[in-house]
C-alpha angles and dihedrals in degrees: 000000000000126000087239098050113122103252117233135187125198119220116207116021110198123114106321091037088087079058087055094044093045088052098046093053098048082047079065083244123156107232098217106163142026127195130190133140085238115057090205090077098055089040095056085051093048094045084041106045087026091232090165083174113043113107126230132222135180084193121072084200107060095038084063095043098055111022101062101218133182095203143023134191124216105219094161129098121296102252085054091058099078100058087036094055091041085052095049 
């Protein structure tokens, strides 16, 4: 990915999270960071998608925190959204 990509991170990597990868890379986007409570999720997509260099959280705070990115996606059940958009 180029130097100048926006960089992303996905919140939440269970089933429609390969939808929001697939999405952030045809937008050009540097998928810098997944978060999920259970590292199995963002290491499918890692292994998937071969993102070597995507890092990976189990916690959305310190993702944000860390990574400086300029977007997140929100991949986790409905009645989570709301606390998830409010922290990023």
């Amino acid at each position: 990915m180029s130097t100048n990509a926006i960089r992303a991170g996905l919140i939440g990597c269970g089933a429609i999270s390969t939808a929001h990868v697939k999405a952030i890379q045809a937008a050009g986007m540097d998928l810098a960071a997944l978060c999920d409570i259970d590292t199995a999720g963002p290491e499918r997509l890692k292994k998937e998608f071969n993102l070597p260099n995507t890092a990976v959280y189990t916690d959305m705070t310190q993702m944000l925190k860390h990574e400086g990115l300029a977007v997140v996606g929100i991949a986790t059940p409905p009645f989570l959204h709301k606390e998830q958009i409010l922290a990023s």
